[in-house]
Phi, psi and omega in degrees: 000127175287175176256095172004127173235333218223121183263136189225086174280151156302185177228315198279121160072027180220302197244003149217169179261086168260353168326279213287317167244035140203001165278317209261333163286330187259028189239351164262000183281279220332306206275320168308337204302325200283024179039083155238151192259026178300255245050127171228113169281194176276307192284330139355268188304341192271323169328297160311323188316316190315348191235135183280136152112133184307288199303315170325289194326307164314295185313327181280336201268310189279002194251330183243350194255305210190087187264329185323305187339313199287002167257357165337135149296139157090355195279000171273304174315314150359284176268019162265320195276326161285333186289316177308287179337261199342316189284309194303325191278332186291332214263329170309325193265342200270319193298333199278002187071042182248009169244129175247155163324123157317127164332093159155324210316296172313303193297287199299346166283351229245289181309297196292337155324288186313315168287353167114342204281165197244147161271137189191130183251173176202104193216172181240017186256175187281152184285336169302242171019282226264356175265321200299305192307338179246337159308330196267297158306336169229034197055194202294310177281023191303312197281332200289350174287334203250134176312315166194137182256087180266119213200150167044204178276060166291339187233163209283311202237149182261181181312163345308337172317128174293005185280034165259327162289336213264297181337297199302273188336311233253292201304330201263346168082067205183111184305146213285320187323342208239313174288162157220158144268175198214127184213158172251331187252165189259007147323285180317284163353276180324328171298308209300289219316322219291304152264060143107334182285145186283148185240124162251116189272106143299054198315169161223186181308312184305328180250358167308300188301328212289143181292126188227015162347144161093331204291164144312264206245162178232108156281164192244012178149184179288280177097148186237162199277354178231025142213097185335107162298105195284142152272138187261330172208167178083195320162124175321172158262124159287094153134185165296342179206156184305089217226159184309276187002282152306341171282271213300337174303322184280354182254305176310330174299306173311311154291339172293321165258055158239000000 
């Protein structure tokens, strides 16, 4: 059996809850900026979600909402340009300090640091994003924690496709066997398995119903030791909250049946 090395989070809605009042604020302050009469409500936007990636998001919303556009001269720089917008205003809302880390998120990076396991993030957001989100929560050196940072379009197709993990997996030079992922979504998932990786699930309001079929365990977060982390599937928590201990009993288990 190999020995757990290596943690691979997701970042939106795995290591803060930014869908809904910061992805989704910042795509109608954009869409006001260009004077559009666009709106995304929360059940709207919880809707969109199902497409992984900012610009995508526009484009499916605009395939169902408003398809004429999409026949505009000019309408993909459009939407490169409102997605541009969009990032300047979110990376605006993360400095005030109005999105923080999900409850456990620090403590379990703090232990697996301590413990020797190497850090690796794997998203579909932009790397402007995913530095803004961890300076604001962990300072300058917020980002310098994690080992490789794989983000936005480095690789051709986003979740559910597995090339972002595969990216991650390649940069750290490190067989998927060795690795877990830490995910939120029934993307995500689909994304971890596709290369070879075991999943550990973190719901939020948006992805709670979603089939996560394949994960290790399903949780309702992370959890401190003086506010619990429920299991939703899978295998007891030995304790109150989600801890390395726990990541290698579920990654040694997992590996013992295959």
């Amino acid at each position: 059996m190999q020995e757990l090395k290596a943690l691979i989070f997701d970042v939106d809605g795995t290591l803060a809850d930014t869908e809904r009042d910061g992805h989704r604020v910042a795509f109608n302050q954009a869409f006001a900026e260009a004077g559009l009469d666009w709106e995304w409500s929360v059940e709207r936007y919880g809707q969109l979600l199902r497409v992984t990636g900012g610009k995508e998001r526009i484009r499916q919303y605009l395939s169902e909402d408003h398809p004429d556009i999409l026949d505009e001269p000019g309408i993909d720089q459009s939407i490169r340009d409102l997605h541009a917008a969009k990032t300047r205003h979110y990376v605006a809302l993360l400095e005030t300090g109005a999105i923080p880390l999900r409850p456990g998120v620090e403590r379990l990076m703090d232990e697996a640091a301590a413990d020797g396991l190497r850090l690796a993030i794997a998203t579909t957001t932009t790397p402007a994003n995913v530095t803004a989100l961890l300076q604001a929560n962990l300072g300058d050196e917020g980002p310098e924690r994690f080992e490789v940072i794989a983000a936005g379009d480095v690789v051709p197709e986003k979740k559910p496709a597995p090339d972002i993990f595969r990216h991650a997996l390649e940069a750290m030079d490190l067989p998927h066997q060795v690795c877990l992922a830490l995910e939120d979504s029934d993307n995500g998932v689909r994304a971890a398995r596709g290369a070879g990786l075991n999943v550990v699930v973190t719901t939020n309001e948006y992805t709670r119903e979603q089939d996560f079929s394949g994960a290790l365990v399903v949780l309702d977060g992370f959890g401190e030791p003086d506010r619990p982390a429920k299991v939703l599937q899978g295998p007891d928590l030995p304790g109150p909250c989600v801890n390395v201990a726990a990541l290698r009993e579920w990654a040694a288990t997992a590996a013992d049946t295959r």
